[in-house]
C-alpha positions as protocol buffer text, in pm:
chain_id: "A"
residue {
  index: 1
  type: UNK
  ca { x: -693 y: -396 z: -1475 }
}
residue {
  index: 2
  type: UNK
  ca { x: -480 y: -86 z: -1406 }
}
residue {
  index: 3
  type: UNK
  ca { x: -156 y: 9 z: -1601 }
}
residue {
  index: 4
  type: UNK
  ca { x: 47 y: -184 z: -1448 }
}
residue {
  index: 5
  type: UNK
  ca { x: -158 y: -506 z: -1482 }
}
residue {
  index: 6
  type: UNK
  ca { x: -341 y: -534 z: -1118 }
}
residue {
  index: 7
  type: UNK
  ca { x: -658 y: -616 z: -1046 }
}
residue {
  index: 8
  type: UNK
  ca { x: -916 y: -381 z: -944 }
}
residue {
  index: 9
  type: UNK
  ca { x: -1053 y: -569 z: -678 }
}
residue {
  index: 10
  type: UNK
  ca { x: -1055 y: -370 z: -293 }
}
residue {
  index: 11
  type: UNK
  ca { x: -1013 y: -625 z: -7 }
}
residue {
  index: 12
  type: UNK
  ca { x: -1346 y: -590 z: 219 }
}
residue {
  index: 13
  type: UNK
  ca { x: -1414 y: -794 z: 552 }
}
residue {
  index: 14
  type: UNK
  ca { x: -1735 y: -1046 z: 446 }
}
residue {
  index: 15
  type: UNK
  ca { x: -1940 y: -1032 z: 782 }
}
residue {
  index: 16
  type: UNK
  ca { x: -1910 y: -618 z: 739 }
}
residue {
  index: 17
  type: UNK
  ca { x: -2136 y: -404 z: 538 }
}
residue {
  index: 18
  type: UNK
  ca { x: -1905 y: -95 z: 650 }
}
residue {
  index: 19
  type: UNK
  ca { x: -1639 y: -241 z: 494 }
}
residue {
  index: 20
  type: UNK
  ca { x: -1816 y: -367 z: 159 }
}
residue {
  index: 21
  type: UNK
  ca { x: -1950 y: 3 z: 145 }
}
residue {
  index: 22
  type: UNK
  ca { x: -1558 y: 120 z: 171 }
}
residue {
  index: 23
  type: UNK
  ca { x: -1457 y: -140 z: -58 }
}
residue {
  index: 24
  type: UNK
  ca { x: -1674 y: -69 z: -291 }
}
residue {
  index: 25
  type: UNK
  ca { x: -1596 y: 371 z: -266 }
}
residue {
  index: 26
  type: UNK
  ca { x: -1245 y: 330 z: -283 }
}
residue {
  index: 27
  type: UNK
  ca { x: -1231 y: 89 z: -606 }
}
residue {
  index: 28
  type: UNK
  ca { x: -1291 y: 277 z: -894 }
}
residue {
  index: 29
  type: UNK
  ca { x: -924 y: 450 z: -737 }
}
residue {
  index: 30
  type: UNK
  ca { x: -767 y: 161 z: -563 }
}
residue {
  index: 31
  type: UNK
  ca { x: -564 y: 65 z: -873 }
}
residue {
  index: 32
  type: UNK
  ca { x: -414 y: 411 z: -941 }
}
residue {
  index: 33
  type: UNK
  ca { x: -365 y: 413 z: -512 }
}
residue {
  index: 34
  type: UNK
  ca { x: -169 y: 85 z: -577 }
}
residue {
  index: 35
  type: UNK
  ca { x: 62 y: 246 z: -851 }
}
residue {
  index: 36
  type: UNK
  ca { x: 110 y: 510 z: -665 }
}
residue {
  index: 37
  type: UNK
  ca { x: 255 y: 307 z: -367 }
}
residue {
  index: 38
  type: UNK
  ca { x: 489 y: 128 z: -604 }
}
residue {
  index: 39
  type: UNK
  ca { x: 557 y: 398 z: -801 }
}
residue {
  index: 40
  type: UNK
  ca { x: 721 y: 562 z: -493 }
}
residue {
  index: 41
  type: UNK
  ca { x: 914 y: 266 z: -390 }
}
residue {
  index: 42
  type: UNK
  ca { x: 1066 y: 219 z: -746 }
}
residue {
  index: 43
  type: UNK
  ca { x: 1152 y: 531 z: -790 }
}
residue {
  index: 44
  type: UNK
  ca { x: 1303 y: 599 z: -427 }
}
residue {
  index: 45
  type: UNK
  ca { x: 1380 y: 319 z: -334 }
}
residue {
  index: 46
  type: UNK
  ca { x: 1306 y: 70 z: 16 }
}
residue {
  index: 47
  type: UNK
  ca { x: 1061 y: 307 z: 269 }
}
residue {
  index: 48
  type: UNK
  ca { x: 859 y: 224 z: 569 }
}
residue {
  index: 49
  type: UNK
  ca { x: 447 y: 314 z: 527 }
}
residue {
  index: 50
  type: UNK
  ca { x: 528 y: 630 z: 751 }
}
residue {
  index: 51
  type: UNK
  ca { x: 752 y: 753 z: 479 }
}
residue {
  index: 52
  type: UNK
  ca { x: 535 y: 645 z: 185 }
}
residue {
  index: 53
  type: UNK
  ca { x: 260 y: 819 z: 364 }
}
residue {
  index: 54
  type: UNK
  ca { x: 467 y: 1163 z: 357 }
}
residue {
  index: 55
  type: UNK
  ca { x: 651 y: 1132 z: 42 }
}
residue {
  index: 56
  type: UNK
  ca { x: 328 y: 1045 z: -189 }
}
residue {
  index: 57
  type: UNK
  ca { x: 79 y: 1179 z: 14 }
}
residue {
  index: 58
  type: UNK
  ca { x: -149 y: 950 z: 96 }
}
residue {
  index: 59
  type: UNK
  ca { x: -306 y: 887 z: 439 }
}
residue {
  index: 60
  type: UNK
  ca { x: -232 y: 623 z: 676 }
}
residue {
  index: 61
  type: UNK
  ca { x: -552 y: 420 z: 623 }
}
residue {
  index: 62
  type: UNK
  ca { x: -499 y: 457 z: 223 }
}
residue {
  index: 63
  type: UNK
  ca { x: -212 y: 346 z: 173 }
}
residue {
  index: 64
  type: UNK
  ca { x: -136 y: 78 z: 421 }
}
residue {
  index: 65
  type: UNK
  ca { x: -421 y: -126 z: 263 }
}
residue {
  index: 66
  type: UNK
  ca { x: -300 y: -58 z: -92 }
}
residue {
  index: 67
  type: UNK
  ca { x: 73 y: -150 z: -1 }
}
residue {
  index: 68
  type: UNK
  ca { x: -62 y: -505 z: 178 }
}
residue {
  index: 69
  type: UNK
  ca { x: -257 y: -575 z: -185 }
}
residue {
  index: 70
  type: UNK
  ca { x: 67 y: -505 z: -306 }
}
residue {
  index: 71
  type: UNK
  ca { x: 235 y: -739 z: -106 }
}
residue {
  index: 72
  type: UNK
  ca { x: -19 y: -997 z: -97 }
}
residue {
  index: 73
  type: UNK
  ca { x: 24 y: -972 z: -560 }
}
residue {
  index: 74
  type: UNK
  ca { x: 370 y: -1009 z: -465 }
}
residue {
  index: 75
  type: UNK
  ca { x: 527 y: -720 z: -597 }
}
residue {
  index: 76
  type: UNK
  ca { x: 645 y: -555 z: -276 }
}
residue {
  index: 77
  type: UNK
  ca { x: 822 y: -769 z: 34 }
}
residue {
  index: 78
  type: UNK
  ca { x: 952 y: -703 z: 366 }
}
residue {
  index: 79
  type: UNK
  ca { x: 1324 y: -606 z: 325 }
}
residue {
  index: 80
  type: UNK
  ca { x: 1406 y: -750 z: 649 }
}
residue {
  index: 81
  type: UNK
  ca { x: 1501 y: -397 z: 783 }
}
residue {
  index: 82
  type: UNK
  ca { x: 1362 y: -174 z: 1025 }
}
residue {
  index: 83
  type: UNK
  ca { x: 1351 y: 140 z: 1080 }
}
residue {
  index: 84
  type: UNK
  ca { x: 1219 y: 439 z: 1349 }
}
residue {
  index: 85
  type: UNK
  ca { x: 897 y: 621 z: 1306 }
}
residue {
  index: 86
  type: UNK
  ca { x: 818 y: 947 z: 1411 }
}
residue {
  index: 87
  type: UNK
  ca { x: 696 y: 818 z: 1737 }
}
residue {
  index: 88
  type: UNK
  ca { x: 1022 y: 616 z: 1812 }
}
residue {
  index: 89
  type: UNK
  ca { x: 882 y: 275 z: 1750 }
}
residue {
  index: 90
  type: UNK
  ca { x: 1032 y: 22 z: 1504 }
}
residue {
  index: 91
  type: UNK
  ca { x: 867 y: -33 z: 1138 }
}
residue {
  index: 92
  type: UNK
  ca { x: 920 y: -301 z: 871 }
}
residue {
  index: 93
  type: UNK
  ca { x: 1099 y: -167 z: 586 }
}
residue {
  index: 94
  type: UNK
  ca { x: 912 y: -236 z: 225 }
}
residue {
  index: 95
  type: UNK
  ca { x: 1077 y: -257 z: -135 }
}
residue {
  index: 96
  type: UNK
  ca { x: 986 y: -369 z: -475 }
}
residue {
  index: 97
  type: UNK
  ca { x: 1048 y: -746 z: -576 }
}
residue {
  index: 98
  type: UNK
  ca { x: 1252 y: -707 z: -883 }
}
């Protein structure tokens, strides 16, 4: 368990070994990468993962994972607001479940 209470456990596709082997790199770090992601939406407030992504830093295919853990624990939702990335397409805004 991390500070905040979550579980340590890294999601991994089963028929993979790639993805066991990432699993199993990123995990001794995936808690602190979750508290990180809701660290920066408590403190700032509803963001898409673009924006988390700049404002932490963490890279795309860090924290998207950690914020759908987070989701999937229930402690972050789908605001039901979108927003514009960079690129001009539309992106689900995330907050904390308070």
């Amino acid at each position: 368990m991390t500070q905040l209470g979550l579980p340590l456990t890294a999601p991994f596709v089963r028929h993979s070994a790639t993805s066991k082997d990432a699993a199993r790199s990123i995990e001794p770090k995936a808690g602190t990468l979750r508290e990180k992601v809701l660290a920066y939406l408590y403190v700032y407030g509803p963001a898409t993962d673009e924006q988390m992504q700049s404002g932490i830093p963490m890279a795309a295919s860090t924290q998207r994972p950690r914020r759908g853990e987070l989701q999937k624990l229930e402690l972050v939702r789908d605001s039901g607001r979108k927003a514009k990335t960079a690129a001009g397409r539309s992106a689900v805004i995330w907050e904390c479940v308070r």
